[in-house]
C-alpha positions, -999 to 999 in steps of 0.1 A, spaced: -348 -294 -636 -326 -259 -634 -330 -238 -657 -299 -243 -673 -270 -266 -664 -232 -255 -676 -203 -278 -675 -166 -269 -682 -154 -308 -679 -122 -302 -674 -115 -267 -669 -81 -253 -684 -79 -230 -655 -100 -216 -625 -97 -190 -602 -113 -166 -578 -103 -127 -575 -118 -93 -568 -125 -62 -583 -125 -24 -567 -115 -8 -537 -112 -26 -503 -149 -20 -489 -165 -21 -521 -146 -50 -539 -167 -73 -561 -154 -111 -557 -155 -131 -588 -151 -173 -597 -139 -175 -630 -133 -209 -652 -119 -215 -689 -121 -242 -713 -109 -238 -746 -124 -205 -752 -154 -205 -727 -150 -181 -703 -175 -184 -670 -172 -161 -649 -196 -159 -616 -201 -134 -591 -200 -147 -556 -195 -130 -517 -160 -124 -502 -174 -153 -469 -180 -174 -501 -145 -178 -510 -131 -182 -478 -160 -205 -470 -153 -224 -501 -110 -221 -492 -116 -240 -459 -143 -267 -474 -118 -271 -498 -85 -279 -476 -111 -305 -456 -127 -317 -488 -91 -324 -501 -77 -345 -468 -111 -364 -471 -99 -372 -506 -65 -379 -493 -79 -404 -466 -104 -425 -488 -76 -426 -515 -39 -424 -498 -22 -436 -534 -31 -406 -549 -3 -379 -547 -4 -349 -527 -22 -321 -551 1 -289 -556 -8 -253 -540 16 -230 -554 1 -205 -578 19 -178 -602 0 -146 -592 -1 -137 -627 -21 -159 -640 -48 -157 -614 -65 -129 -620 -99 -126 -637 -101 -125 -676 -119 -92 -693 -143 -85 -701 -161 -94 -672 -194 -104 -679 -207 -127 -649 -233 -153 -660 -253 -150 -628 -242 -146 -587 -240 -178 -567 -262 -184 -539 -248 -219 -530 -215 -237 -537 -207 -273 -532 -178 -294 -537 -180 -331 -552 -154 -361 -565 -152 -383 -597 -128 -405 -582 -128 -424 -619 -111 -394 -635 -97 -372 -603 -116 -345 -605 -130 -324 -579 -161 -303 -592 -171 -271 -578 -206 -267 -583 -222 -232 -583 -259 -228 -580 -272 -192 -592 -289 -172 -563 -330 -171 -572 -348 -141 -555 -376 -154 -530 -403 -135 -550 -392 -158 -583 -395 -190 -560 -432 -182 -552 -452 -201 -525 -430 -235 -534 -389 -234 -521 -384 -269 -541 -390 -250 -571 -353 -229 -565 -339 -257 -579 -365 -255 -614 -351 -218 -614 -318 -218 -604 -287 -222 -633 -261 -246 -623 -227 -243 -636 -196 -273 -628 -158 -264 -626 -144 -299 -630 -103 -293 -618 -81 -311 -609 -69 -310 -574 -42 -291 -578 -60 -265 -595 -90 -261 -567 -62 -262 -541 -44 -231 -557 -75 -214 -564 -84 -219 -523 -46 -204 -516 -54 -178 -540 -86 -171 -528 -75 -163 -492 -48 -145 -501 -71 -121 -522 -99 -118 -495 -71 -105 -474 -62 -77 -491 -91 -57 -480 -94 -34 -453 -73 -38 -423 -91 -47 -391 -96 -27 -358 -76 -43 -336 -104 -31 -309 -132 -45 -323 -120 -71 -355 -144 -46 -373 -130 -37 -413 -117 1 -409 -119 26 -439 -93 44 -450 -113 74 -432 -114 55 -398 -147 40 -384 -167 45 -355 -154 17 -328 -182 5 -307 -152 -8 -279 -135 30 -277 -171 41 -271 -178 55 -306 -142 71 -304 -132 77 -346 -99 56 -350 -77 61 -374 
């Protein structure tokens, strides 16, 4: 049994965004309903991770159930970022995607990351320790949360085109210019 189990069935609105300077940018999932606000941290890989399950996840959807309509991407870039205060309820170490076919919903489920010293000898008991929080969206919504979510991790630094390595604003040190600064 996790430790706690959270479920915003259906959320009024999700979304994914970051915080800070490129290089040291926190990346958040946020959901709403009514006036709950969950707000998760999670790692910039997650959300493009989670963006690319989702775009297969949602032509799996499309292929078991072709009368459903195509779910909407566009987003209004206002309305996508995070909600103050920001007060994340834990940091994800696993995300999954499911369907409730009966009510069209995707759910995004986020399982809190548990530190190997609190699992102890036993890795089954993660899942007694680990909080569990479910986005259910419609798939619209986790569609333009995906868009957004790309769009956001690629706003961080711009990559060596040497070495695909994330440059500083200072430069870096590029292993393929034999440790030659570049700016």
């Amino acid at each position: 049994m996790p430790r706690f189990e959270l479920d915003l069935n259906p959320v009024d609105h999700i979304t994914t965004d970051a915080i800070g300077q490129p290089g040291k940018r926190v990346f958040y999932i946020q959901g709403v309903k009514d006036d709950q606000v969950v707000t998760l941290i999670v790692e910039k890989i997650q959300i493009q991770t989670l963006a690319l399950g989702v775009e297969e996840f949602l032509q799996e959807i499309a292929n078991r159930f072709p009368h459903l309509s195509a779910p909407a991407a566009e987003y209004d870039e206002s309305k996508m970022h995070i909600t103050p205060p920001v007060d994340p309820l834990f940091r994800v170490g696993e995300l999954a995607l499911a369907y409730d076919s009966d009510n069209d919903r995707v759910i995004l489920i986020a399982r809190e990351l548990v530190a190997e010293e609190e699992m102890g000898e036993d890795p089954a008991s993660m899942e007694e320790r680990a909080g569990v929080v479910r986005f259910w969206c419609t798939r619209s919504q986790i569609r333009a949360m995906a868009r957004w979510g790309l769009e956001v991790a690629a706003r961080g630094r711009p990559l060596c085109p040497y070495c695909g390595e994330p440059m500083d604003p200072e430069g870096h040190f590029c292993p393929k210019r034999n440790g030659h600064k570049k700016h």
